[in-house]
N, C-alpha and C positions, 0 to 999 in steps of 0.2 A: 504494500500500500504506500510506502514513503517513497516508495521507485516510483508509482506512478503521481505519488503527488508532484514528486521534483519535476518529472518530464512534462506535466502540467505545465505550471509555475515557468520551466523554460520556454515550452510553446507560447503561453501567453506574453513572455517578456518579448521573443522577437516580433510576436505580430504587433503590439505595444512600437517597438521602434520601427520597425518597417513601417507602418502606419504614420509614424511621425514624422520619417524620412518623406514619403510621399508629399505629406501634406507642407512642408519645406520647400516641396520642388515645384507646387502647384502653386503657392501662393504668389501673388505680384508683387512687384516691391520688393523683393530677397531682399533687399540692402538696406531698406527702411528701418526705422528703428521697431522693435514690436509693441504692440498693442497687446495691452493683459488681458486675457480672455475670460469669461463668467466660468465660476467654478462649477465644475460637475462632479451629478453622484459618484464616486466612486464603485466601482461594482468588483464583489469578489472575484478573485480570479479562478474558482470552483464552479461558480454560479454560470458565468461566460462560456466558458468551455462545453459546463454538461449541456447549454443550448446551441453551441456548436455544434455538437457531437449528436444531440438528438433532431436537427436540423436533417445534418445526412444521414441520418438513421434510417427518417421517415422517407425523405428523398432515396435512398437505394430500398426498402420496399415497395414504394411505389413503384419507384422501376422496375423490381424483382418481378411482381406477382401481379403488374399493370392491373394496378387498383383504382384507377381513372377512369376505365374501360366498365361498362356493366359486363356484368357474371351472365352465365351460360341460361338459356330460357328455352323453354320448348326441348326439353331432353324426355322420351321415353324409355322409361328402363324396363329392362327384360325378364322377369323375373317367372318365366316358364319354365315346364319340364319337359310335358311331353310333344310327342310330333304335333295332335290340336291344339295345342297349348303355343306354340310356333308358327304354326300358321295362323292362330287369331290375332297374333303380335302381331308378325306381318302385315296382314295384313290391315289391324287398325292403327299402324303408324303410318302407311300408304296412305291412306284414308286422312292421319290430322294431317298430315302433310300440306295438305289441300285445304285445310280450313286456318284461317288467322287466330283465331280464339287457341283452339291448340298450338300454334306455332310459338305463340307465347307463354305457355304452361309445364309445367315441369309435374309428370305424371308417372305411374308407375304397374307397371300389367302384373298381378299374378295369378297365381295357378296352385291348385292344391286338386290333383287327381285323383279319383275315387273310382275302385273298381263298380263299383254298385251303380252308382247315377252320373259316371260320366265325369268329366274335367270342370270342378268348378276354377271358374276365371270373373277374378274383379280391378278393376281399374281404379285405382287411387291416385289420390293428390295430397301430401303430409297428412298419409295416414288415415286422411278419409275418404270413405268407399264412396264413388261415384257414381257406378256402375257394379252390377252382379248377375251371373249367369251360370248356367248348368251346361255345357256345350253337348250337344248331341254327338254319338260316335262317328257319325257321316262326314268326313271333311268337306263335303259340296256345301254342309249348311251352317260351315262356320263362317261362310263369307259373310251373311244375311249377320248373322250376331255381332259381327265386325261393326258392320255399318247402323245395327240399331247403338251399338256403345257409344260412338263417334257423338250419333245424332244427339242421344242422353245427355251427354257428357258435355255437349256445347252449352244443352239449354241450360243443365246446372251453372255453368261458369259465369252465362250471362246472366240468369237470376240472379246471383251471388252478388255477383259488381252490380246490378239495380239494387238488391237490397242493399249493399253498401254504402251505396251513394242516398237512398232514402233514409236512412240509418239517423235516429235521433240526436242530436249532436246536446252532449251536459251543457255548456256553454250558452243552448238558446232556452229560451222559459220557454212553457204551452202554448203559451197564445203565439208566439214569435215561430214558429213551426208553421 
């Protein structure tokens, strides 16, 4: 710790004269006599540093993990097992592909297959089911479930964002509604 406080303490001392050197070279008049300047706060030279230091901290994350950019939207994950279970993904991601309400939703297929009644498959969005089905054995009439999920799936989204935006806000009294 007193290793990194010295090499502190030094970094602050030359940016301290280099600083002062500049401001030397800029000024008009070199030859003039000087003029006393208003005193300033003084600032630890601990305090300076760690908001140098945390300056490009944030700046090389940012750059890192391009955090100015918006994060990934309209991802559907796969979360099937079986062959109908693969082809309903299939083909209801064909399916959002083509609709803008899905392009921007982050969604998730799964599947839990049952000898008895078939593949059930439900579509979720953070965990809550949007859709749910039983898939028939027939791969011809998984396309049809494909496309009733899609359809489901939109209208919930956009109900959602309507009730959100009708959504009582604390802020207004009753009557102001």
């Amino acid at each position: 710790m007193a290793f990194f406080h010295a090499k502190s303490s030094m970094a602050i001392l030359l940016l301290a004269f280099g600083s002062l050197a500049l401001a030397e070279e800029e000024t008009p008049g070199a030859g003039l006599p000087a003029v006393p300047r208003e005193p300033s706060v003084p600032q630890s030279p601990i305090e300076g540093e760690e908001a140098l230091e945390e300056g490009k901290a944030t700046e090389e994350l940012s750059r890192q993990f391009r955090l100015d950019e918006p994060g990934l939207s309209g991802v559907i994950v796969d979360r099937t097992i079986t062959m109908m279970g693969k082809t309903f993904y299939r083909r209801f991601s064909q399916l959002s592909s083509e609709s803008h309400i899905l392009t921007s939703t982050t969604l998730s297929v799964h599947e839990r297959p049952d000898a008895r009644w078939g593949s059930q498959v439900w579509v979720a969005e953070n965990n809550r089911i949007l859709f749910q089905a039983a898939l028939p054995p027939r791969l011809s009439d998984i396309d049809r479930y494909a496309e009733v999920a899609v359809e489901q799936v939109e209208q919930l989204l956009v109900q959602r964002s309507i009730m959100q935006a009708l959504e009582s806000d604390p802020d207004l009294a009753d009557e102001e509604i």
